[in-house]
N, C-alpha and C positions, 0 to 999 in steps of 0.2 A: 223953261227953267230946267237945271238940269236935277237929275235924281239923284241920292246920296240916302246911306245909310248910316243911320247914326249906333254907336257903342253904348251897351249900358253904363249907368254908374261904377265905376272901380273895372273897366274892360278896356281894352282895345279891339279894332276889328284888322283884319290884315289878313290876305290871301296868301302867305309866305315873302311875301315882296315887300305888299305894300303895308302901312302901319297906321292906323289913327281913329284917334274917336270921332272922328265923322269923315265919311269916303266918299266923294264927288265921284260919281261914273263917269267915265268915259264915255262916247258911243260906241258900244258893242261890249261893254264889259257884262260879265255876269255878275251876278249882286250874290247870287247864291252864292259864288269862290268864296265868297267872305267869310269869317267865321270869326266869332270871340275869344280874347285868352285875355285872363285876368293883368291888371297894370304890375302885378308883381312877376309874371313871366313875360310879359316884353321887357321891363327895364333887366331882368337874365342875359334877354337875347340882345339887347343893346350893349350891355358889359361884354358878354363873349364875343361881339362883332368888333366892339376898340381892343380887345386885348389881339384878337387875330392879326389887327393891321400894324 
């Protein structure tokens, strides 16, 4: 089974890449990378990524 860390309530977890409230590992990823930002600063960084393209 593979490991995955899950986001608290009202978070997302995301290493600068990746984004979600639950993050399936890969083999070899580090879990530590991961870190929390509240669901009001990812949908930020999701408006700033559509208006860039």
């Amino acid at each position: 089974m593979r490991e995955y860390i899950d986001a608290r309530e009202g978070h997302v977890m995301t290493n600068g890449e990746i984004f979600g409230k639950r993050i399936y590992l890969a083999e070899g990823m580090d879990k530590f990378a991961f870190y929390e930002i509240s669901d009001t600063e990812y949908e930020a960084i999701m408006q700033s990524e559509e208006e860039d393209q």
